[in-house]
N, CA, C and O atoms as CSV, one atom per row, in Angstrom:
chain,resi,resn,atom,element,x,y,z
A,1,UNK,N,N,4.858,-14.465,11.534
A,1,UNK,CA,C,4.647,-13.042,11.607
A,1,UNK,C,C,3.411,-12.698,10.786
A,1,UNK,O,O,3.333,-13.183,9.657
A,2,UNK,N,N,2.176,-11.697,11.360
A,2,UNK,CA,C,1.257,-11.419,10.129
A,2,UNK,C,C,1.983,-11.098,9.125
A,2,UNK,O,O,3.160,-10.792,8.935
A,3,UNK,N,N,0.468,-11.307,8.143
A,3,UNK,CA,C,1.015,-10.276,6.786
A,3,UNK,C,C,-0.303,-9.196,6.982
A,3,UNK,O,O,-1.398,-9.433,7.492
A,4,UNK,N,N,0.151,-8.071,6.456
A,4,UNK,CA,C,-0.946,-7.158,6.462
A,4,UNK,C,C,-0.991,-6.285,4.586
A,4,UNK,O,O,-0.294,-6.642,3.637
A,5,UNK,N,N,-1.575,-5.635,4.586
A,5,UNK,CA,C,-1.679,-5.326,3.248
A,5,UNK,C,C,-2.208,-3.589,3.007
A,5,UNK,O,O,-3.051,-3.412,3.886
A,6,UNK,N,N,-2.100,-2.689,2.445
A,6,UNK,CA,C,-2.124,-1.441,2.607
A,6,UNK,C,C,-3.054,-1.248,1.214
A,6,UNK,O,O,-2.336,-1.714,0.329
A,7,UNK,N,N,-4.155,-0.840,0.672
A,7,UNK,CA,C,-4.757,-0.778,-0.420
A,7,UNK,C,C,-4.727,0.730,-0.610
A,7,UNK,O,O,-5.260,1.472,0.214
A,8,UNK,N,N,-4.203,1.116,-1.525
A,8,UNK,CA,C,-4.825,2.712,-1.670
A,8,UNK,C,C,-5.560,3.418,-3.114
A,8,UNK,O,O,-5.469,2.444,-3.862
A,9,UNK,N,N,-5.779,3.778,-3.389
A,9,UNK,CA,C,-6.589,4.083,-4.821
A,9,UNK,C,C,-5.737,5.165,-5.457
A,9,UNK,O,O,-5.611,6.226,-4.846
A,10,UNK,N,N,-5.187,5.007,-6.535
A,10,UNK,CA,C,-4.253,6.094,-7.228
A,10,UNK,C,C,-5.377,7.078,-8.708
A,10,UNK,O,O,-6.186,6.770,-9.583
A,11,UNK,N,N,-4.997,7.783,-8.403
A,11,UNK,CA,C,-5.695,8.848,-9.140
A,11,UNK,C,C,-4.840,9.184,-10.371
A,11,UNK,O,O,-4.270,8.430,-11.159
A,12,UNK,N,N,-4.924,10.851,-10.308
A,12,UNK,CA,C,-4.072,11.421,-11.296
A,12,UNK,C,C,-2.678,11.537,-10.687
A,12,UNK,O,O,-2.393,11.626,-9.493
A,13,UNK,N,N,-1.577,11.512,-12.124
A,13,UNK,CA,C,-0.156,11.322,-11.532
A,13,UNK,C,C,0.302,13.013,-11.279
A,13,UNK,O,O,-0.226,13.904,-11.945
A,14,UNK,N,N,1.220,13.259,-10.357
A,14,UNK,CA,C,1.986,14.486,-10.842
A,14,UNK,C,C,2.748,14.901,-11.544
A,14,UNK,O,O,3.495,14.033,-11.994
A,15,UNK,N,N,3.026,16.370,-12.046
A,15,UNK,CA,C,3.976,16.170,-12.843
A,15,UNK,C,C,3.992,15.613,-13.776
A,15,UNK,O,O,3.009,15.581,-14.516
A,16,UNK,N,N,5.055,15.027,-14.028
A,16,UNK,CA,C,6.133,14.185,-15.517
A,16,UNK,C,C,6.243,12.612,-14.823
A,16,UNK,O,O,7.065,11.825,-15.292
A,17,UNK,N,N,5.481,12.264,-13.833
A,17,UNK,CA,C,5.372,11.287,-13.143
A,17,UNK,C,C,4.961,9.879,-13.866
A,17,UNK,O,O,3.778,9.546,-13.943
A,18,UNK,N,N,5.925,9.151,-14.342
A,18,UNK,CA,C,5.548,7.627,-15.066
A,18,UNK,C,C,4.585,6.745,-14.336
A,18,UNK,O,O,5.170,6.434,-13.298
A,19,UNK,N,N,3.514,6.236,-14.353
A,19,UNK,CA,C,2.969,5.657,-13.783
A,19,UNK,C,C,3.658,4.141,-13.625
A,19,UNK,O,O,3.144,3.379,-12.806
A,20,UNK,N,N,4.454,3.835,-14.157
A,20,UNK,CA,C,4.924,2.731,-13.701
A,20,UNK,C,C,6.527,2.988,-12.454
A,20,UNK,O,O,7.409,2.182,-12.154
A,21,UNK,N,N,6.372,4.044,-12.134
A,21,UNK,CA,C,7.322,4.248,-10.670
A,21,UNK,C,C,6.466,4.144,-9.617
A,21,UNK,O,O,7.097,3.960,-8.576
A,22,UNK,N,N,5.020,4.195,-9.427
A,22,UNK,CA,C,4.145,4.511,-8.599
A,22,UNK,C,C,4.266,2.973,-7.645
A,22,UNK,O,O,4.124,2.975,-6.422
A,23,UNK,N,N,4.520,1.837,-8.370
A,23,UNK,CA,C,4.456,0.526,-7.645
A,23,UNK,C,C,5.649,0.357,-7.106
A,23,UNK,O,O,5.731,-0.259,-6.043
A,24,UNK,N,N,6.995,0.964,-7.847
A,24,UNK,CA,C,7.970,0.154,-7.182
A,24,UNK,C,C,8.510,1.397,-6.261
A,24,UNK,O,O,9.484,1.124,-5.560
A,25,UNK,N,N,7.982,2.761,-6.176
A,25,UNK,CA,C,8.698,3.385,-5.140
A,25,UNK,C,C,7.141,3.342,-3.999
A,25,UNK,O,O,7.129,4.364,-3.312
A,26,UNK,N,N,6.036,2.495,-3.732
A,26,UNK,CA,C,5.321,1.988,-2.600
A,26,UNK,C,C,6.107,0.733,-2.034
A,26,UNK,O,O,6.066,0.472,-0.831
A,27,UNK,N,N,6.614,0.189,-2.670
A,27,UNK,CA,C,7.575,-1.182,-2.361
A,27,UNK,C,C,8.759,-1.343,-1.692
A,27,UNK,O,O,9.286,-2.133,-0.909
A,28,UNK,N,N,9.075,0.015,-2.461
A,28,UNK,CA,C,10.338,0.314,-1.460
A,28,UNK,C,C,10.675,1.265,-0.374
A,28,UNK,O,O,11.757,1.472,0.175
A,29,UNK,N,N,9.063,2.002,-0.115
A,29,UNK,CA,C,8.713,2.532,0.999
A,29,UNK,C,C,8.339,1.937,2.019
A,29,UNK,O,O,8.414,2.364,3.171
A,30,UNK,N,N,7.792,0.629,1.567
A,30,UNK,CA,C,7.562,-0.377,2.541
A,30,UNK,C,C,8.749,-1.598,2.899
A,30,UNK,O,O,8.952,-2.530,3.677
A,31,UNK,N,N,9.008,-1.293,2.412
A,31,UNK,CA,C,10.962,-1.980,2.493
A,31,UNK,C,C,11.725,-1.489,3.515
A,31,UNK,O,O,12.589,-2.100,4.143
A,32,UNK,N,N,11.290,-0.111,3.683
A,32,UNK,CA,C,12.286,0.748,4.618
A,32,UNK,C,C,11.962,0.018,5.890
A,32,UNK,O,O,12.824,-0.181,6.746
A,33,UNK,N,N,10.823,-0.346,6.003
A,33,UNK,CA,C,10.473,-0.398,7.627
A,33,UNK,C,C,9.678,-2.058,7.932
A,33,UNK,O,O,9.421,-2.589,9.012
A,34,UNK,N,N,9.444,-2.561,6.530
A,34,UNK,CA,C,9.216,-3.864,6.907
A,34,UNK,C,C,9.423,-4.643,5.410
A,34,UNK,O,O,9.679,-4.109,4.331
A,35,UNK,N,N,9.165,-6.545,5.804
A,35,UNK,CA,C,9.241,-7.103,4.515
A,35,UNK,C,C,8.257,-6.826,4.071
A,35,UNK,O,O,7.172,-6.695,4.637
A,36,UNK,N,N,8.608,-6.665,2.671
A,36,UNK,CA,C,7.700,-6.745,1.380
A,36,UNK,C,C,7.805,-8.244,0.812
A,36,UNK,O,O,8.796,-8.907,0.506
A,37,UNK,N,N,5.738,-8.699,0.762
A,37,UNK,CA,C,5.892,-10.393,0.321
A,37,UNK,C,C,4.899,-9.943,-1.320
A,37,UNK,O,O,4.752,-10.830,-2.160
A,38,UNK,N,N,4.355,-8.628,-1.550
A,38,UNK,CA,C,4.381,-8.461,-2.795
A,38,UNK,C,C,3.162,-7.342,-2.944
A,38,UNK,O,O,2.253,-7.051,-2.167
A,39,UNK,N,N,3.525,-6.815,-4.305
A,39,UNK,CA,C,2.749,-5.507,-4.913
A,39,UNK,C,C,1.908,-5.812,-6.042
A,39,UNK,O,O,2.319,-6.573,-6.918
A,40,UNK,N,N,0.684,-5.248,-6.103
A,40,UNK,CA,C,0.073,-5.514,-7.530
A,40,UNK,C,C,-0.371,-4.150,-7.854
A,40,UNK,O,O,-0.071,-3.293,-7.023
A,41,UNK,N,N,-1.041,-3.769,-8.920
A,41,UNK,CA,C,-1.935,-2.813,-9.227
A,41,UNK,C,C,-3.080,-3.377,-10.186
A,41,UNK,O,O,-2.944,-3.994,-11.242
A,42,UNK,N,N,-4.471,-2.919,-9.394
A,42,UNK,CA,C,-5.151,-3.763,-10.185
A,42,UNK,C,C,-6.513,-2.624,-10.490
A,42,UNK,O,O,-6.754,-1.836,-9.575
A,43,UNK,N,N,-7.116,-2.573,-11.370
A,43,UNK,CA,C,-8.856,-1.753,-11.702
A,43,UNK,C,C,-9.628,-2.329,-11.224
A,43,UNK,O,O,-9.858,-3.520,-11.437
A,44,UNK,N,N,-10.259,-1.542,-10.395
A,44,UNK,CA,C,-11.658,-2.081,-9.467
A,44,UNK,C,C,-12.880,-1.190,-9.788
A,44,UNK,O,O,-12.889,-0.233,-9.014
A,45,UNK,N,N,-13.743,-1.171,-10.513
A,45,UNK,CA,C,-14.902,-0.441,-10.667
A,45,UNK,C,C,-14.064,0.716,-11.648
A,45,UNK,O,O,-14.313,1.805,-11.130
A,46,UNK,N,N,-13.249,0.905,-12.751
A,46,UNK,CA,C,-12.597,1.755,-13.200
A,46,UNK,C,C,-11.784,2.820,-12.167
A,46,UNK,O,O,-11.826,4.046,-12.277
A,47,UNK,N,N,-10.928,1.962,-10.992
A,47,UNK,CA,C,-10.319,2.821,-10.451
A,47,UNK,C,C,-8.707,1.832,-10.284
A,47,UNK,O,O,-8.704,0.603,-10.352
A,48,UNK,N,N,-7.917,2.356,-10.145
A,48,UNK,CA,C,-6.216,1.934,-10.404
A,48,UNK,C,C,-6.483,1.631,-8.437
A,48,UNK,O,O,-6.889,2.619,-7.825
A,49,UNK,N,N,-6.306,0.666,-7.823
A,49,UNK,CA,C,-5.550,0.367,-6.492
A,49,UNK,C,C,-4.484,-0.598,-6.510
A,49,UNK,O,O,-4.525,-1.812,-6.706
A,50,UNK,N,N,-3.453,0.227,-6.250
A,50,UNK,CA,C,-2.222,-0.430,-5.610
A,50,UNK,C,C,-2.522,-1.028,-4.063
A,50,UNK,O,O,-3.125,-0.547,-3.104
A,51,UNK,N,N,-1.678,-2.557,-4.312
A,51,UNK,CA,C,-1.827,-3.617,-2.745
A,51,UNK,C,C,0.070,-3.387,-2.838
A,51,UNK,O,O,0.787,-3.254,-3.830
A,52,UNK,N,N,0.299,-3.405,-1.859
A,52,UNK,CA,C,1.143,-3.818,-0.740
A,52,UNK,C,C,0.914,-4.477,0.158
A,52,UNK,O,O,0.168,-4.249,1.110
A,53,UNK,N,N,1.870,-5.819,-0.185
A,53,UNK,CA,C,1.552,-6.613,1.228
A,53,UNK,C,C,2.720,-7.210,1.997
A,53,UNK,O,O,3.357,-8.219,1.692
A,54,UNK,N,N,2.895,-6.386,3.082
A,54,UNK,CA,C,3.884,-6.547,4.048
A,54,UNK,C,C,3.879,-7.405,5.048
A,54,UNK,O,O,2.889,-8.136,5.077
A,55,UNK,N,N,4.892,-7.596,6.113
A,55,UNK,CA,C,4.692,-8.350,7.307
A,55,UNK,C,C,5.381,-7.301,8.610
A,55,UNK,O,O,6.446,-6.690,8.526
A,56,UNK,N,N,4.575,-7.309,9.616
A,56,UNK,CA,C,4.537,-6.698,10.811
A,56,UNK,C,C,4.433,-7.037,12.108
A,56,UNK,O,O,3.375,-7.665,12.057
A,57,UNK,N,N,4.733,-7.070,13.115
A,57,UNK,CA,C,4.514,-8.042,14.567
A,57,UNK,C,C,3.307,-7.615,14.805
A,57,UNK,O,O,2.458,-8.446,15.132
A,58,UNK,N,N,2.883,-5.925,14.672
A,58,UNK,CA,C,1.426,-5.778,15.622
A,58,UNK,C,C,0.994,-4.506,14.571
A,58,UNK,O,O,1.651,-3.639,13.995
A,59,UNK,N,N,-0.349,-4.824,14.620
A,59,UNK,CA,C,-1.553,-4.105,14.076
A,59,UNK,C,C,-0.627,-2.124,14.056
A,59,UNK,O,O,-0.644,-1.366,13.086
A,60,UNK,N,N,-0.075,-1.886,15.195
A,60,UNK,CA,C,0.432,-0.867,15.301
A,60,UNK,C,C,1.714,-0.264,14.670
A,60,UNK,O,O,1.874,0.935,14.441
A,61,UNK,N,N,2.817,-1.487,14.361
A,61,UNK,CA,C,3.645,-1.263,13.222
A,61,UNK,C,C,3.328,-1.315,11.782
A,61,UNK,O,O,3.958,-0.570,11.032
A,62,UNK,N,N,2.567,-1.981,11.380
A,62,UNK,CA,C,1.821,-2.164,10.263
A,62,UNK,C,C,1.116,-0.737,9.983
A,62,UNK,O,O,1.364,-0.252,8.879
A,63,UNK,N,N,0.483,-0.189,10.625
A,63,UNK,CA,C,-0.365,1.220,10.713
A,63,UNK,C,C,0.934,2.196,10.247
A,63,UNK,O,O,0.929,3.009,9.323
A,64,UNK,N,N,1.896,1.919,11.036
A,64,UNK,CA,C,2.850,2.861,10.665
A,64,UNK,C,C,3.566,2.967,9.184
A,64,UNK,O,O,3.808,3.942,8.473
A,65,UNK,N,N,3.804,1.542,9.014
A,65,UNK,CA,C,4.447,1.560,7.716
A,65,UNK,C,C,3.123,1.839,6.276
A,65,UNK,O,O,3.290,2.268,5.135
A,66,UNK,N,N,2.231,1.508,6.788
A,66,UNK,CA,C,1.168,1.962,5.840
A,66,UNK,C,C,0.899,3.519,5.432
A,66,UNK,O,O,0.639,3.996,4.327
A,67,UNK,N,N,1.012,3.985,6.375
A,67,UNK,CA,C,1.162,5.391,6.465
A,67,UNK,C,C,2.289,6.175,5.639
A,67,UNK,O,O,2.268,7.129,4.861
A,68,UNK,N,N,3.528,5.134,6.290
A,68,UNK,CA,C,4.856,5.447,5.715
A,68,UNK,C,C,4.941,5.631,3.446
A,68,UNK,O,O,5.600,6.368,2.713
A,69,UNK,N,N,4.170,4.813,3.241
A,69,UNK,CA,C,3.744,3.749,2.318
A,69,UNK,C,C,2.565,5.275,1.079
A,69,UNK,O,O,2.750,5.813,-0.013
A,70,UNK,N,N,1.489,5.338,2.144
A,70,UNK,CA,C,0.915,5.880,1.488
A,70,UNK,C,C,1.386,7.594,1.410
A,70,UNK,O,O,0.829,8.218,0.507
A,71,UNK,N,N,2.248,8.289,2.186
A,71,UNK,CA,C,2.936,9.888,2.155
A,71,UNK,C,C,4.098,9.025,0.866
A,71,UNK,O,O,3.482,9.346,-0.150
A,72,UNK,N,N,4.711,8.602,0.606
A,72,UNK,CA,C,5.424,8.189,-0.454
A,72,UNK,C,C,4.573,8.161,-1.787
A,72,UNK,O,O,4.890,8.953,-2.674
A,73,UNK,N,N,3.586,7.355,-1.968
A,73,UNK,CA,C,2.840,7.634,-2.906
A,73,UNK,C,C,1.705,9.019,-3.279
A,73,UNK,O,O,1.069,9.120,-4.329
A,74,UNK,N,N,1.680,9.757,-2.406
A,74,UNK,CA,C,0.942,11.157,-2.147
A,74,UNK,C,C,2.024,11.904,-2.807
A,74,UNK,O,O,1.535,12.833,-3.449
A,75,UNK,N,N,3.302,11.858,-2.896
A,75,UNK,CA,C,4.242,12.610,-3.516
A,75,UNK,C,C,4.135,12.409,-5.221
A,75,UNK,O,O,4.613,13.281,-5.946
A,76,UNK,N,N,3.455,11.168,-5.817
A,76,UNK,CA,C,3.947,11.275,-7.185
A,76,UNK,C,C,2.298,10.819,-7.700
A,76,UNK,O,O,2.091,10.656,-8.902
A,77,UNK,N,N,1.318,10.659,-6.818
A,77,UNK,CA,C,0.107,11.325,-7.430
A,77,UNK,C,C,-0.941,11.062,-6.238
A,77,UNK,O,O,-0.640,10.478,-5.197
A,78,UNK,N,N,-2.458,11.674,-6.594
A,78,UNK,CA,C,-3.598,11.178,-5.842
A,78,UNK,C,C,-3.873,10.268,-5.297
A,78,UNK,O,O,-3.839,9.169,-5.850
A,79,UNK,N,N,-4.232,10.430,-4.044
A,79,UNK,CA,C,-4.741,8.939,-3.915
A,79,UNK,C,C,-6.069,9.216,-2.925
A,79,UNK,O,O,-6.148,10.258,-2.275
A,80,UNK,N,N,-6.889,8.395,-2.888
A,80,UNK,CA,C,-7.958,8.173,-2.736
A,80,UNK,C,C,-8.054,7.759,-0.773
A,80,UNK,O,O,-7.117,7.839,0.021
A,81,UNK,N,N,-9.468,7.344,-0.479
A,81,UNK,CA,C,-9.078,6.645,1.351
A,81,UNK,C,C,-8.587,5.648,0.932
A,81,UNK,O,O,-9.035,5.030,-0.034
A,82,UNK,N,N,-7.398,5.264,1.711
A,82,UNK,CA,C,-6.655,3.728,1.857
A,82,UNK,C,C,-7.335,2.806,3.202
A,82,UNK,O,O,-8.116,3.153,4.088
A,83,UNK,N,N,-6.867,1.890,3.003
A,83,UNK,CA,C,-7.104,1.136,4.115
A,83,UNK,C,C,-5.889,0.131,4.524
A,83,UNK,O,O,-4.836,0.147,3.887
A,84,UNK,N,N,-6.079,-0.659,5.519
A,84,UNK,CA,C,-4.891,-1.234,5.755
A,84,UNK,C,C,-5.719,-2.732,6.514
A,84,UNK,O,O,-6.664,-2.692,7.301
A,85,UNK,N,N,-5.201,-3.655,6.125
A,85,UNK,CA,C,-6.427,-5.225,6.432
A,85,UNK,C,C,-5.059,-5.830,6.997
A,85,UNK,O,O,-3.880,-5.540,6.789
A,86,UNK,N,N,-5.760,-6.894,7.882
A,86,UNK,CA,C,-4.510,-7.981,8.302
A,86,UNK,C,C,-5.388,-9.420,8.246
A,86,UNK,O,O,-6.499,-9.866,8.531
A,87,UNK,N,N,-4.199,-9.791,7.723
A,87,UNK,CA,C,-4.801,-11.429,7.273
A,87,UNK,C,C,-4.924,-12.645,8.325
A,87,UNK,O,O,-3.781,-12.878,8.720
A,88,UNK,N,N,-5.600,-13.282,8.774
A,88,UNK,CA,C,-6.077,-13.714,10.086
A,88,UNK,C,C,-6.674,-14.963,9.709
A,88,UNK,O,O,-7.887,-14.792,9.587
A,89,UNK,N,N,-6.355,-16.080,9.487
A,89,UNK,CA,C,-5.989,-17.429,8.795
A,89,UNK,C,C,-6.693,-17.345,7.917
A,89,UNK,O,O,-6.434,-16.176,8.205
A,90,UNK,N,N,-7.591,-17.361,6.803
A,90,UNK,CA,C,-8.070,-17.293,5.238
A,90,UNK,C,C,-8.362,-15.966,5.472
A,90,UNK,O,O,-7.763,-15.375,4.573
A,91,UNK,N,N,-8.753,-15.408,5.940
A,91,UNK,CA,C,-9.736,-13.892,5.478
A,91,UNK,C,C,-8.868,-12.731,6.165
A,91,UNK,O,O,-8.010,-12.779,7.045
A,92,UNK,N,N,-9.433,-11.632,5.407
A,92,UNK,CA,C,-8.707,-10.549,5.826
A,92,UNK,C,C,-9.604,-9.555,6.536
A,92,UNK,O,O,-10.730,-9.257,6.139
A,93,UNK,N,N,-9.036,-9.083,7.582
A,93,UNK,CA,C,-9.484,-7.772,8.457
A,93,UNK,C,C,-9.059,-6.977,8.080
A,93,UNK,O,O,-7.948,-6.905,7.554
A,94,UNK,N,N,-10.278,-5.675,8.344
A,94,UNK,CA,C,-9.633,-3.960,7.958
A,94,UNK,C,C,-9.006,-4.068,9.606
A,94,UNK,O,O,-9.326,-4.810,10.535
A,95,UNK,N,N,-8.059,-3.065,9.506
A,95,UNK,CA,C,-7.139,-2.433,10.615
A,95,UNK,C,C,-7.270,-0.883,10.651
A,95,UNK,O,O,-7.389,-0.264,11.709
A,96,UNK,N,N,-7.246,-0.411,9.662
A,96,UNK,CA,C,-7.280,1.167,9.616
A,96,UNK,C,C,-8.390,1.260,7.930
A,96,UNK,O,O,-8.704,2.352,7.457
């Protein structure tokens, strides 16, 4: 089955919002609708992006749960353009 991966850039939090809920409720937004094979959060140029990386049959379920993925994290802060890549034997493609 691919794996695909959802990158999004997190900003400011809302609220009373812990920044350490921000990874595990993307994880388990992506849980709802597909496997989760793992989450990081990492600083890129002084910016916070959360990876999710799921598995999906087609470019078009993957889109969905990314989506699914990133309105979950839009609830507990900013986020930046996401993208969504699928991994295609060593290297990864953007998808959205």
């Amino acid at each position: 089955m691919p794996s695909f991966r959802v990158i999004i850039p997190v900003g400011r939090l809302r609220g009373d919002v812990p920044a350490t809920s921000i990874e595990p409720a993307a994880a388990a937004a992506a849980g709802e609708l597909a496997t989760v094979e793992a989450t990081s959060v990492d600083i890129v140029s002084r910016e916070a992006r959360l990876t999710v990386r799921f598995t999906a049959d087609r470019a078009t379920d993957a889109l969905r749960v990314a989506e699914h993925v990133v309105a979950a994290v839009q609830l507990l802060a900013e986020t930046g353009t996401w993208r969504l890549t699928e991994r295609v034997g060593g290297r990864w493609f953007r998808r959205a």
